[in-house]
Phi, psi and omega in degrees: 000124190286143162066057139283115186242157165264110186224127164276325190267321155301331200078019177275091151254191192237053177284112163296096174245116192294145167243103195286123176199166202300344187256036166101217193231139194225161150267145189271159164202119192257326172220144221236079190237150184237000174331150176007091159246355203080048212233141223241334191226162174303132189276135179298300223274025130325280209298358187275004180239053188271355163284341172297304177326120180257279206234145175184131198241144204218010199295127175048087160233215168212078177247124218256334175166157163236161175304154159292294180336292175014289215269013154301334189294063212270014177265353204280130192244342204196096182255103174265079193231058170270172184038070172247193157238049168313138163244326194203155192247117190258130218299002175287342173305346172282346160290004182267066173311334172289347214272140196240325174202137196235148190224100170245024188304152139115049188244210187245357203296135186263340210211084174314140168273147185289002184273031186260338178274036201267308179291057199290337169278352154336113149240030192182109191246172205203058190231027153271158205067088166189139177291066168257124172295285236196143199258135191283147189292348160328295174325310185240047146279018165264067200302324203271010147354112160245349186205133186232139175225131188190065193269153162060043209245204192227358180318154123272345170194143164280138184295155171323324156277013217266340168265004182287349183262090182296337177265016203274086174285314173224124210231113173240147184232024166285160182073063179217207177229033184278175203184351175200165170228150176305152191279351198266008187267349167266032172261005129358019197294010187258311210313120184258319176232143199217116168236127233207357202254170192050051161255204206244359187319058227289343182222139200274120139350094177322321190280012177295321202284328173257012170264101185262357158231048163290120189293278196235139174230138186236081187249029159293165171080010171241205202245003204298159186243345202214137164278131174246184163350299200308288193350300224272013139287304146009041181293314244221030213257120173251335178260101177244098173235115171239034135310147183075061177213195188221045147294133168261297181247154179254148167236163203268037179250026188273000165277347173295359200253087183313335185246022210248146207225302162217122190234130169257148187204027146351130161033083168226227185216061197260173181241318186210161164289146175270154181317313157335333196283316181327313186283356182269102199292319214256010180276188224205311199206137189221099166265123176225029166308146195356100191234180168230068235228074157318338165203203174193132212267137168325336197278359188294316191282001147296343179288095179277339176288340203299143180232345193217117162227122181246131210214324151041129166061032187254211177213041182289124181271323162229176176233132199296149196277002154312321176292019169282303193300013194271062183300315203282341186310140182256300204231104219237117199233117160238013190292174155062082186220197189229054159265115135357298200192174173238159191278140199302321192310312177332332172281345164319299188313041201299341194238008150337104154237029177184118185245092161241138177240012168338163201346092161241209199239005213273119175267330155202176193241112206283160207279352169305314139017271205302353164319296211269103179271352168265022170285148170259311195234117190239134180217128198256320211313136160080025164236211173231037156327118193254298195199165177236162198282123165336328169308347178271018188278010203231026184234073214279338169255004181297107184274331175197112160275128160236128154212057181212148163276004179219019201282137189274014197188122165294344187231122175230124177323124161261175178205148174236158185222156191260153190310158174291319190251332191244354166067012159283164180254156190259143174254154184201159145186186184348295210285019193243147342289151172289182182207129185289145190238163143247191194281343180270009156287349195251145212213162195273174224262320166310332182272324168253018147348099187228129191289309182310288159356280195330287183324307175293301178268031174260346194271351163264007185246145145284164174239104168280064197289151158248104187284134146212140196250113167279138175258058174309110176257156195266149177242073201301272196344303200255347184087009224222156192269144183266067177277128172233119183292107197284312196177149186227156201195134181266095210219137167286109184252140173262127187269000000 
């Protein structure tokens, strides 16, 4: 049989098992893959093992309809024929009494037939990127559904009844046109993950609140204005994404959701946090990147777990001296904000290996700084910066400093010199003091160079260089030189 494959790990093998029967020895053959064949049509020689056949993959062909003989196969557990060019699923599909999982994505099907509720063994339907308005009351007699996907449909509403698939654990629906979901959906009570984004949702679905061990929730991408109240039943809730919506307020019972891990709240329209956002002890990641935000409440420094925070794009002026208490933290994002400066507490913050503060207001930076001693990655670029603390001579894993947005070496030599007003010493070089730019200023760290400059205050510096020994290996293959970073060391040189 041509495009026949041996896959052990898929289960496309073609198994031959002999079978002694009266009419001499035959081959069994249970699965069948035809993937990317080209194939315009269903292959005749399918049927001659339609008593056998178990699984059969059709995948990315440019196939057009199926046979009825098909749906002769009646052994058949597991039918895969997405990214075809199908229009329609033919109501003979209701003889595959066996069939447990179907895959018709990337097709053309405007419609399940209602007789689809035929497939009583159905657990896993696959029908996204396909124009289905609306789904037949039929559908939802597929009681054992455990997983429904109908990402990137045309739907507008769910049936009324829609909550009789009592096994349903996962179920997305983005990219669609809903706007309300049926009340009967809170007998859902299997349901773990629920995606919902990018619909029409002007308000989060009352009946969200009694599906009580939903896991992961996806309400990016809508129209919503208030996270409410409601959320913080959600106990056993770990996912949380509402970005990209026009929230204004979080309300502060949103700490019930006591099991929560990770919450996006990305591009809405929020001014603040509730003090509450402090309690949710188990969170890992908190993104409120553009936002509209002015401050971030003393309770942030209760995440004692938080590893990722992103605050990004905002109108933040400070940062509260509670982030000191963040020990866990990695990944710390504060660009394009109005801070002055940073809280001292910020040296607390020991296990940071990507810092960025890009276009602030930062005039200077405090010698606690030299604290975080696992940064790798630090980006300064676009602020006002006069010199940086001698303390950073202690930061030993830092691999890339940027304080340019054009700047051409992740690492550029500093040197030091003593302050003007406090004769302590100070790191420096070319690119100091920075200057806030616009956008018709920016120009690369080689264009402001000024070589004369340079010469007179080098004969008054020490050079605080960041060395490094490359280890170049040759890439016969791909063409191309390998810098693999061996080690980096922070060393004083007298010039």
């Amino acid at each position: 049989v041509q495009c026949l494959e041996m896959t052990t790990k898929r289960k496309l093998i073609g198994r031959l098992v002999p079978c002694r029967c009266f009419r001499g020895e035959e081959e069994i053959i249970s699965v069948l893959d035809y993937s990317h064949c080209s194939l315009q049509q269903v292959p005749k020689e399918v049927f001659n093992f339609e008593r056998t056949l178990e699984e059969l993959y059709l995948d990315a062909n440019q196939i057009e309809e199926l046979p009825k003989q098909l749906f002769n196969c009646q052994a058949l557990r597991k039918l895969s024929i997405p990214d075809n060019d199908l229009s329609s699923l033919p109501t003979s599909i209701a003889s595959l009494v066996n069939l447990k999982e179907l895959d018709i994505s990337k097709n053309g099907v405007q419609e399940f037939p209602e007789n689809i509720k035929c497939c009583k063994c159905l657990t896993i339907i696959e029908a996204s990127v396909n124009p289905i308005s609306k789904l037949p009351d039929g559908f939802t007699q597929l009681l054992n559904l455990t997983q429904l996907y109908l990402n990137d449909a045309f739907l507008e509403f769910l049936p009324a009844n829609f909550g009789r698939l009592v096994k349903l654990r996962i179920l997305e629906l983005r990219e669609n046109h809903l706007k309300t979901l049926p009340k009967s959906m809170h007998k859902l009570a299997q349901l773990e993950r629920l995606d919902l984004g990018n619909n029409e949702f002007s308000e989060l679905p009352e009946v969200l609140d009694q599906i009580q061990n939903l896991r992961e929730l996806w309400m990016d991408n809508n129209a919503l204005q208030v996270l409410p109240g409601s959320i913080g039943k959600l106990k056993m809730l770990v996912y949380l994404d509402m970005s990209k919506n026009r929230i204004e307020t979080v309300d502060m019972d949103i700490s019930g959701c006591e099991a929560l891990e990770d919450l996006l709240l990305s591009s809405n329209m929020l001014q603040q946090l509730p003090d509450s956002i402090g309690l949710l002890k188990k969170l890992t990641t908190l993104k409120v990147d553009d936002n509209q935000l002015t401050m971030l409440p003393n309770t942030i420094g209760n995440l004692s777990l938080l590893e990722e925070f992103d605050c990004s794009c905002n109108e933040l002026e400070s940062l509260p001296p509670t982030i000191g208490y963040l020990h866990s933290l990695r990944t710390l994002a504060v660009d394009e904000n109005f801070l002055p400066e940073l809280p001292r507490e910020i040296g607390s913050c020991k296990n940071v290996t990507v810092m960025s503060l890009r276009s602030n207001k930062l005039e200077f930076l405090p010698e606690e700084i030299g604290q975080m001693q696992r940064l790798r990655v630090l980006n300064l670029s676009d602020n006002r910066l006069k010199n940086l603390p001698f303390s950073f001579t202690k930061l030993k894993e830092l691999a890339a400093l940027w304080l340019s947005d054009n700047q051409s070496k992740a690492l550029i030599p500093l040197q030091t010199e003593a302050h003007p007003e406090t004769k302590q010493r100070v790191l420096t070089n070319y690119m100091f003091p920075q200057q806030p730019r616009g956008d018709e200023d920016f120009q690369s760290d080689s264009d402001s160079f000024n070589p004369t400059l340079w010469e007179e205050q080098r004969q008054q510096r020490m050079t605080v260089a960041f060395e490094f020994e490359d280890k170049k290996e040759d890439d016969e293959s791909a063409g191309k030189v390998k810098n693999q970073l061996m080690s980096l060391k922070l060393t004083k040189l007298t010039v």
